[in-house]
Steps between C-alpha positions, in 0.01 A plus 500: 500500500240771512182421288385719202288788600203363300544183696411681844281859401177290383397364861218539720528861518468540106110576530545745740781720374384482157089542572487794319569287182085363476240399294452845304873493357459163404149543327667835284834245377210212417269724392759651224676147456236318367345733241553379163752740346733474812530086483197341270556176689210224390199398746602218720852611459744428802742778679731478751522792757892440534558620842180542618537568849187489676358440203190844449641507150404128440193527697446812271576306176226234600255762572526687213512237196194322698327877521552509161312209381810333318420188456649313630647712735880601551668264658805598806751369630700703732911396633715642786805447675337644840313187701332793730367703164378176351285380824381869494363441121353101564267709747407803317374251241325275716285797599457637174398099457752529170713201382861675439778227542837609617811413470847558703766510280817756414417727188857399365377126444126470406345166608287443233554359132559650212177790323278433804390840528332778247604765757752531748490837743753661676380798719563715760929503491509137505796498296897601553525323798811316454849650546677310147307641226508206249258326801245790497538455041390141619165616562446608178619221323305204756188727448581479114479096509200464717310700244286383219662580176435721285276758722558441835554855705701609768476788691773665722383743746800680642636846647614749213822584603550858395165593686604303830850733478308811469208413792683243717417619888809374695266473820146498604268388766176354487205289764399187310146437558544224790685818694854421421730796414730407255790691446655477110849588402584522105852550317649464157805277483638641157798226492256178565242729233216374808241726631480389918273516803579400852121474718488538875192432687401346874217254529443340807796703708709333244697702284562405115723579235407412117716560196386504139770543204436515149679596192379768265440364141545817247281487205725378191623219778169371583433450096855346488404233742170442387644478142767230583211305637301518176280731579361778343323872628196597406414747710636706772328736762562713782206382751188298453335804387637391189696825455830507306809397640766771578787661725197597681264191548502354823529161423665314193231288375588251182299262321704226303352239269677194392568388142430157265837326515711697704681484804 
């Protein structure tokens, strides 16, 4: 049986392909995240960067609440299916000479107990990987328990669906910066509702093939979900400019906060 995509496209080529995805993105999502108004989380407060890949938003989480003088600081704890992504974050904090523990797990069962966390962030299209979509509402609701209650936030970083059908490129090419030319392929599959992207690149004389598929969460569904899980919105922006989210916003960006006694 042929494994799940997301089982075999975050390997040892991850940091390569997706290099253009640094530090300066992560410090503008952090940056807006953690003022006050967006999620007024509590000094020594602990988050959990739910698919944190390589971990710069973690590493960017630490940086900031320390910069900040919180006291004490925000504490980070950042979980991924991908063993390759997680060795890449152990060693981009050992040279920031950061404590961030990490966790592998599957975002559809949480390993930890029960309102562990104040925060719990979900960014860069982390989400809608699943083909069934009562596993992908399963997120919402395991994020829900391992939340403090009442006040712990959630935020859901995701594509905006009706910009992504009026911008989509069905094919580009690109040079990473390690030289590798990476050809991209995109489609809509209206029937599975799943925006995908097949990735062709050499390294090595070696040619590779990488396929990414994930379904497109409209508006009024992503409250539905988050709702059933016992959460509730309090805000909802098109970018970490903090702008207003519309049909035209890049990116679907929605803060949830849970509630005393439910869920």
């Amino acid at each position: 049986m042929k494994a799940p995509w997301y089982e075999t496209a975050f390997g040892p080529h991850y940091a390569d392909i997706y290099g253009h995805r640094d530090r300066r993105d992560a410090q503008q999502a952090i940056a807006f995240l953690t003022r006050k108004s967006v999620t007024p989380v509590p000094p020594g407060a602990l988050a959990l960067d739910l698919c944190c890949g390589e971990g710069r938003h973690s590493i960017e989480l630490l940086r900031v609440s320390s910069g900040n003088g919180l006291k004490p600081a925000l504490r980070t704890v950042g979980m991924d299916l991908s063993p390759d992504l997680l060795r890449n974050a152990a060693e981009s904090a050992a040279r920031e000479n950061m404590t961030l523990p990490l966790v592998r797990g599957d975002m559809r069962l949480l390993p930890f107990r029960d309102g562990t966390f104040h925060l719990v962030l979900n960014l860069f299209t982390s989400f809608g990987y699943f083909e069934d979509d009562e596993q992908n509402e399963s997120v919402f609701h395991e994020a829900a328990r391992v939340l403090k209650r009442p006040s712990g936030y959630l935020v859901l970083d995701h594509i905006n669906p009706p910009w992504l059908r009026q911008n989509l490129q069905p094919e580009t090419e690109r040079v990473t910066a390690r030289g590798t030319r990476v050809r991209e392929t995109r489609w809509l599959d209206p029937d599975r509702r799943r925006v995908e992207k097949r990735m062709e690149f050499k390294v090595g004389g070696r040619e590779h093939c990488l396929r990414e598929s994930v379904r497109l969460y409209e508006n009024d569904e992503v409250l539905a979900m988050a709702g059933r899980a016992g959460l509730s919105l309090v805000a909802a922006y098109g970018g970490f400019d903090g702008s207003a989210l519309t049909e035209a916003s890049p990116r679907a960006i929605h803060v949830f906060r849970t509630e005393s006694g439910v869920g």
